[in-house]
N, C-alpha and C positions, 0 to 999 in steps of 0.2 A: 464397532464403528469402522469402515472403511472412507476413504479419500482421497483426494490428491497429494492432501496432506494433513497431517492427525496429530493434535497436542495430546498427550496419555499421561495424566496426574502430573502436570507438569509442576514442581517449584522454581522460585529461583530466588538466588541472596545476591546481596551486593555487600561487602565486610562481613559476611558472617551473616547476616538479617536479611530474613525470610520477607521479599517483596511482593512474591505470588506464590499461592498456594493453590493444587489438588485443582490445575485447568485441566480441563479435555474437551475437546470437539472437533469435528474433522471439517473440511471443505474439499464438497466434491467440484468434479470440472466443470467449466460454467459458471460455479454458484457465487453468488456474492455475499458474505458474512460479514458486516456491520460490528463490529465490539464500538459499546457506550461504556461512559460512568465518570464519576467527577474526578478532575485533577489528582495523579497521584492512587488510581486505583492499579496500576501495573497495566493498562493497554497497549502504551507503545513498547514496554518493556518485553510484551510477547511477540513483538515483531521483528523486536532488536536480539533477541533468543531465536529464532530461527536465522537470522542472518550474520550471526556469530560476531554480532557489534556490542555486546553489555560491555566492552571493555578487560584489562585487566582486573576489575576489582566485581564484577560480576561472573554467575554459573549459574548453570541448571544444575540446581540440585539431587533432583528427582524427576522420573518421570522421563518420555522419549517425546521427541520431535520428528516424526517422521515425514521424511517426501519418499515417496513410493516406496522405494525396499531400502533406504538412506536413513540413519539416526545421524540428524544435522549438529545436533552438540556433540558427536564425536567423532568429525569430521576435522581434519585439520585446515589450515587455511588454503593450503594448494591444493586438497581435494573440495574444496567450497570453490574453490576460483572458478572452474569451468561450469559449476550450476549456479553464480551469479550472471543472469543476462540470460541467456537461453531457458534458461529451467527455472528460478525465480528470479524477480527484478521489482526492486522495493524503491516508490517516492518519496520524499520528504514533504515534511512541512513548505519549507521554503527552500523550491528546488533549486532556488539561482545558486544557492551557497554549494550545488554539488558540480555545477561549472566553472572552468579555470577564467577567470574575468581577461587575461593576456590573450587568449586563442577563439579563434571564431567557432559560431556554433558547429559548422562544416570540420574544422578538421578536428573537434574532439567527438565529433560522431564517426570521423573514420579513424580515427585512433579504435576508439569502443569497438566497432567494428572488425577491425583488425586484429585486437586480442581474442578475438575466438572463431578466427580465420575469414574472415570475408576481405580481403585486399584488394579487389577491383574496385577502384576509386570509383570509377563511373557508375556502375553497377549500385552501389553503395548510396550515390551522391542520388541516382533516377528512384531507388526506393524509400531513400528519405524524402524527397519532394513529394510522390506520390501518398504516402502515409500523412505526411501533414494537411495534404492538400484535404487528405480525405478526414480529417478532424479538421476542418475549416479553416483553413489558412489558406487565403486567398495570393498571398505575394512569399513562396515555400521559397523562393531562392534568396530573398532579402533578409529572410528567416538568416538561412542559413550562412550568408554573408555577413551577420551581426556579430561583434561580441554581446557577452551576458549583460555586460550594465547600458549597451543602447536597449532591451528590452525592458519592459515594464514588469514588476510585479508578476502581473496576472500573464503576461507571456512568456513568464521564464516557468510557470509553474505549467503551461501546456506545452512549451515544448519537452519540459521533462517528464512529461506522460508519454510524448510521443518518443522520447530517445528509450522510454523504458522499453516500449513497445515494438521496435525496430526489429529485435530480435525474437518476437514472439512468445513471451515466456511462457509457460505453460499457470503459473502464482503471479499475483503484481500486489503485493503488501504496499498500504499507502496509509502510510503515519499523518494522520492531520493534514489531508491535502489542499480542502480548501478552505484552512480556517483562518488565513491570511487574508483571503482576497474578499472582494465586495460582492454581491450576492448577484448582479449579472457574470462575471468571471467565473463565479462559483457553478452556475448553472453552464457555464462553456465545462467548466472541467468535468462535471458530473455525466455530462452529452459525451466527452471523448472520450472517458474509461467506459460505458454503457457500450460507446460503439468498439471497444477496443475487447469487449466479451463478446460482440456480436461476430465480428471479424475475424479472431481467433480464436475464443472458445476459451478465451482467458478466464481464471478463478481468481476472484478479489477478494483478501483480506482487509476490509479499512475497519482501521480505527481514525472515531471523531466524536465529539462532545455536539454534536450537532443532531439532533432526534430528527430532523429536516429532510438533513443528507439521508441517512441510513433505509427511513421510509420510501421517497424518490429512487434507493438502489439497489437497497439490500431483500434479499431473500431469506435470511435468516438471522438473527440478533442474538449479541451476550452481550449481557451489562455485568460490568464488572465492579466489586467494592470493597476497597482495602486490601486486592491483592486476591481476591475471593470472586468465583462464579455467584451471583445472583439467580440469572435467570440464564437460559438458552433454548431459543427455538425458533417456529416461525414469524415473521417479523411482523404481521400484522393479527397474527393472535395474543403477543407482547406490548402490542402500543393499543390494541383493543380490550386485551383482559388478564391486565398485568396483576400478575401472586402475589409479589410482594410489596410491602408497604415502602422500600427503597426505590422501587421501581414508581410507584403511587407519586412518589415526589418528585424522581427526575423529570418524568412525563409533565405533571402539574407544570414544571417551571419551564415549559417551552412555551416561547411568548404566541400570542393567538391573536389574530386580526382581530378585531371589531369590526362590525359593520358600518 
């Protein structure tokens, strides 16, 4: 397999106990990779494995993490720092909690900025307005004149699509990004990362319990169960003519209009 970036047998524990076991798949540039599966199967876990967050009481065990010619679990933190932001750039669930609520959106976009050298404030300030503008934000200056708690839920979680996006990353891993918000919001954030591949050729890792989402984005799907590969492949050959009988039931429980 080649990619942008490549799981190869991955495990990982936390105390000692094996959480995910024998992942691999890569994600080429562009592509968008969907990981499903119920609560508890290890999906954000492999997100928080490439981004060197398991904590003290997590490892990769086995198995490499590669971004380009980079094995990311053997990276120390000051050699990760300059590939967070540029090179990969991962959302949260609920992005407000990654802004300081004391400083306005504006100067911790130039702070960010600043850690990996852009210091022209103005420079800085015209390409944040312009990126919001163009993921739909009609009033980018009031944006950015806010603190995090004058914005709502569902605007804290698009502006933090767009601050991931500032820098271009070439990955944007997004842990459960719209499983907070209401299902108009939801469709704004699934438009700004769709247009945020269009724009820079970005490759999207999400994981989401949402067969919805994945469908609407993804070009490729893993369902994951008990720490274990399921299935892996194209995403509408998976939700059309799913192998296994785990997958047979996640699919069944997505709820279906009526007419």
């Amino acid at each position: 397999m080649s990619g942008i970036i490549r799981y190869d047998q991955v495990d990982i524990s936390y105390n000692g106990r094996r959480v995910v076991q024998d992942v691999s798949f890569d994600l080429k540039a562009g592509e968008i990779l969907g990981i499903a599966g119920e609560s508890g199967s290890g999906k954000s876990t492999l997100l928080k494995a490439a981004m060197g967050l398991l904590g003290k009481d997590g490892l990769v065990t086995r198995g490499d993490i590669w971004y380009q010619d980079k094995n990311l679990p053997d990276l120390s933190e000051r050699d990760m720092r300059p590939l967070c932001g540029p090179e990969i750039a991962m959302i949260f669930q609920t992005a407000g909690t990654s802004f300081i609520p004391i400083r306005t959106i504006r100067a911790q976009i130039r702070e960010m900025m600043a850690a990996h050298g852009y210091t022209d404030k103005k420079a800085v300030e015209t390409q944040a307005q312009d990126l919001l503008t163009k993921l739909g934000f009609t009033d980018p200056r009031r944006i950015l004149d806010s603190y995090p708690f004058e914005l709502s839920g569902g605007m804290q979680q698009r502006v933090g699509v767009a601050a991931a996006m500032l820098l271009k990353p070439k990955v944007l891993l997004a842990d459960e990004p719209t499983s907070a918000l209401d299902v108009t919001v939801q469709k704004q954030v699934i438009e700004e990362m769709l247009l945020a591949r269009k724009l820079f050729g970005t490759a999207i890792l999400l994981v989401t319990h949402n067969i919805g989402v994945i469908k609407a984005m993804a070009d490729t799907m893993l369902i994951m169960k008990d720490g274990q590969m399921v299935e892996y492949g194209d995403v509408q050959e998976i939700l059309q003519h799913p192998r296994t009988s785990y997958t047979k039931k996640l699919l069944a429980a997505v709820p279906k209009l009526r007419r």
